[in-house]
C-alpha positions as CSV (number, residue, x, y, z in Angstrom):
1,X,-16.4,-1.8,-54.1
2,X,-15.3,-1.1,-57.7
3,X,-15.8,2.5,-59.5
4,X,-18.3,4.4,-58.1
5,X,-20.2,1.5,-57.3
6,X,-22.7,1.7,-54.4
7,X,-24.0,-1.4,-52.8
8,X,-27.4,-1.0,-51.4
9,X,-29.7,-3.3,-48.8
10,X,-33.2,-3.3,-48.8
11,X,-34.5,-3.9,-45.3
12,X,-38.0,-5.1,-43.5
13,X,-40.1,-3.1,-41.6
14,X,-38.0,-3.6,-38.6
15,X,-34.7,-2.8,-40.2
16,X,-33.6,-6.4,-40.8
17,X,-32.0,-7.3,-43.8
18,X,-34.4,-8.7,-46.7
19,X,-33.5,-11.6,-48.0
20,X,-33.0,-11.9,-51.9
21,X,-35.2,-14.7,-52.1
22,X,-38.4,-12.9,-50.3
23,X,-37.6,-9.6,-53.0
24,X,-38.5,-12.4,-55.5
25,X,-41.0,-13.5,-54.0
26,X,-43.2,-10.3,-53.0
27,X,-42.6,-9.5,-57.2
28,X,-44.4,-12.3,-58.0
29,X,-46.8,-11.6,-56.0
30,X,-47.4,-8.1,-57.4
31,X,-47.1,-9.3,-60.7
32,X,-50.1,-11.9,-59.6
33,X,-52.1,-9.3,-58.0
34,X,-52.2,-7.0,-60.7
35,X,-52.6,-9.6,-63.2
36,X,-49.3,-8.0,-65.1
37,X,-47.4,-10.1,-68.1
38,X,-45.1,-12.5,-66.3
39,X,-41.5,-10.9,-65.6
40,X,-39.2,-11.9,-62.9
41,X,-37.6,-9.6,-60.9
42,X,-33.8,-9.7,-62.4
43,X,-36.0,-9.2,-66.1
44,X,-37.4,-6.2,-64.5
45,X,-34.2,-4.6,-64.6
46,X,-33.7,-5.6,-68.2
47,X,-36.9,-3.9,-69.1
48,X,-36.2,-0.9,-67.3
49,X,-32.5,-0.3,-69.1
50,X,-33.9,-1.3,-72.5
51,X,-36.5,1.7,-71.8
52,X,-33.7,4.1,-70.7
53,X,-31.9,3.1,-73.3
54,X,-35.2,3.7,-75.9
55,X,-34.9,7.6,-73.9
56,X,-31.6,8.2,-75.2
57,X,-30.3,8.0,-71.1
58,X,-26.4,8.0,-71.0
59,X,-25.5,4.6,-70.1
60,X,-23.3,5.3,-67.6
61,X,-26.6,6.8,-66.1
62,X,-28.0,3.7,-66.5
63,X,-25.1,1.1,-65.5
């Protein structure tokens, strides 16, 4: 761990580990579902800096 770096794990239902692949894939389905502009998951994250960043959010805050 570098910094102040936190490393995080999303988990199922019954606390196993969620694969990286199945976080893709339940985005596209929301993004399907709600008929929203095409945007993968890693883009999402792009979107949501550029917006801090458009809010004048420190970017260490946003790092």
């Amino acid at each position: 761990m570098r910094g102040n770096s936190i490393n995080l794990l999303f988990t199922k239902t019954n606390g196993f580990p969620s694969h990286l692949d199945s976080m893709s894939g339940r985005w596209r389905e929301i993004v399907e579902r709600h008929n929203l502009p095409k945007l993968t998951f890693h883009g999402l994250r792009h979107t949501y800096a550029s917006f801090m960043i458009s809010k004048n959010v420190n970017f260490k805050i946003i790092q």
